[in-house]
C-alpha positions as CSV (number, residue, x, y, z in Angstrom):
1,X,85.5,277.4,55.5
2,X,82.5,275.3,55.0
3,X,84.5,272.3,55.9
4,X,85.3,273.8,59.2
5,X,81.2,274.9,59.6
6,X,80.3,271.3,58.7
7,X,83.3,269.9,61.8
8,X,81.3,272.0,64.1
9,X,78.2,271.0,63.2
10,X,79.3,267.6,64.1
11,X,81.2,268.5,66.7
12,X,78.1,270.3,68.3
13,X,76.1,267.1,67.2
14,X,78.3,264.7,68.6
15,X,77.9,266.8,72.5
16,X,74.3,267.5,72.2
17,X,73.3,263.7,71.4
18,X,75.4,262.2,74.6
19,X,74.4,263.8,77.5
20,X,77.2,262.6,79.1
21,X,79.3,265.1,77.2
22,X,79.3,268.5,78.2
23,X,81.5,270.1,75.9
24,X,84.4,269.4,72.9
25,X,87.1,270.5,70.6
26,X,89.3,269.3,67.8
27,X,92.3,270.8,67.9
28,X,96.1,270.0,65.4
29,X,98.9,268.4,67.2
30,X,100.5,271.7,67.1
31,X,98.2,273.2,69.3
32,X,96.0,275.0,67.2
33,X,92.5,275.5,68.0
34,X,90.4,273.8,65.1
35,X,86.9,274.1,66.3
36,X,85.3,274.6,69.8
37,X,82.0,273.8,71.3
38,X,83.4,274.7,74.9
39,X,81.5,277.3,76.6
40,X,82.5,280.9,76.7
41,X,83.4,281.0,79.8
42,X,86.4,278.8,79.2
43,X,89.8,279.6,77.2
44,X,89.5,277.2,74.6
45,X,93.0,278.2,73.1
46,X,94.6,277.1,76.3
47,X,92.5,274.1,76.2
48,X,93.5,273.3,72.8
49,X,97.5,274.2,74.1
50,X,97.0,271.8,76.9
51,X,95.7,268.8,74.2
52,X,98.2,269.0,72.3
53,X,100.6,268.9,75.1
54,X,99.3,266.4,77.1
55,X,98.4,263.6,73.2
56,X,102.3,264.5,72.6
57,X,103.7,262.9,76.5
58,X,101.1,260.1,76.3
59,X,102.2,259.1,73.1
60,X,105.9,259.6,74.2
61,X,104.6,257.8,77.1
62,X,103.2,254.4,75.3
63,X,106.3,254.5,73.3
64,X,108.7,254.2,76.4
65,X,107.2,251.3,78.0
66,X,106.3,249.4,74.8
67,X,102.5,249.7,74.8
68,X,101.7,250.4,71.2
69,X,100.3,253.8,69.7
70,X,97.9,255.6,72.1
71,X,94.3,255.0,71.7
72,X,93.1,257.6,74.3
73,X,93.6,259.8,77.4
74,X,91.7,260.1,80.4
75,X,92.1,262.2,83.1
76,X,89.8,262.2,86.2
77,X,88.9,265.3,87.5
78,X,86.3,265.9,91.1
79,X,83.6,267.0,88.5
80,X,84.2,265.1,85.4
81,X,86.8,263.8,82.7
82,X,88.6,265.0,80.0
83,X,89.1,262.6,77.3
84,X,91.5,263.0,74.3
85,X,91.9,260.8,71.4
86,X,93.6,261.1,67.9
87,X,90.9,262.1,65.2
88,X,92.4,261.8,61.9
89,X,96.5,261.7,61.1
90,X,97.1,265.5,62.6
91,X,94.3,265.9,64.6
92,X,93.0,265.4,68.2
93,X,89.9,264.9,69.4
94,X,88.9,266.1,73.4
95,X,85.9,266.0,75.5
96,X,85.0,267.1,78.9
97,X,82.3,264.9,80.2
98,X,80.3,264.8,83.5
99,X,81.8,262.8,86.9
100,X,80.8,259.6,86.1
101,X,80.1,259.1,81.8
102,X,78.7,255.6,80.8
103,X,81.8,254.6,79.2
104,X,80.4,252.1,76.7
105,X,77.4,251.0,74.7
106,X,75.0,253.4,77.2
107,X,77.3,256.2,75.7
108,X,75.4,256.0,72.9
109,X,75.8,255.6,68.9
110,X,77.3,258.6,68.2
111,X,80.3,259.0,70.6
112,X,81.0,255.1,70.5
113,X,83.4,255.4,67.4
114,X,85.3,258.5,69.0
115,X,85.5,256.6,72.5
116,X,86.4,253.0,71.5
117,X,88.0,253.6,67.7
118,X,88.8,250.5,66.1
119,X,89.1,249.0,62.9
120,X,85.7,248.6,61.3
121,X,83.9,245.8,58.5
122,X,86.7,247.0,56.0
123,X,89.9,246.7,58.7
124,X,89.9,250.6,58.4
125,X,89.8,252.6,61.7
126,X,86.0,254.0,62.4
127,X,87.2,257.5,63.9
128,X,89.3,258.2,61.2
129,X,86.9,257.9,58.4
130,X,83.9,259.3,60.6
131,X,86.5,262.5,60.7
132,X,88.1,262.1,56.8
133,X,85.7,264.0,55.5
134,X,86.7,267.1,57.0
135,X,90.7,267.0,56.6
């Protein structure tokens, strides 16, 4: 329980400190809702339903055509995106952002390593052990 507290804690840190973000969730690749930092207003169950849908055809999709293991999503919407990554083995990580996010080092700090994860000093890969902690 106080691991899931201490994922939204970070999870609400993570939105607050990019103001391109508006909202979040990490969900399992089942579909489960993890934790939420979506507003009311919005089902976050289907959202988290949706996630896992949508990480299982990309990765199905990168697989088909030979392109590796899926780094991230994006889909463009009239008002914003909605990014969704891998955080951790059996998690996903998604995002809804405003229409046009600073996709790079003006995103600031603390989303960089969930935007663009990549291998760090040690060769290890930065979302995974930013996340590790809490799975």
């Amino acid at each position: 329980m106080d691991d899931l507290k201490s994922l939204k804690r970070e999870l609400k840190r993570l939105v607050k400190s990019n103001p391109d973000v508006e909202a979040g969730a990490i969900v399992s690749i089942e579909g489960s809702l993890i934790v939420s930092v979506f507003p009311e207003a919005i089902d976050d169950t289907k959202i988290a339903a949706m996630t896992a849908a949508i990480f299982s055809l990309g990765e199905r999709g990168v697989l088909e055509v030979v392109r590796g293991n899926l780094k991230r999503i994006m889909i463009e919407g009239d008002n914003g995106l909605i990014l969704i990554m891998a955080a951790g083995k059996n998690r996903i990580l998604v995002l809804s952002t405003i229409r046009y996010p600073r996709l790079g080092a003006g995103l600031g700090a603390g989303l960089s390593p969930f935007l663009f994860p990549g291998p760090n000093l040690d060769g290890e890969d930065a979302t995974e052990l930013r996340l590790s902690e809490f799975f």
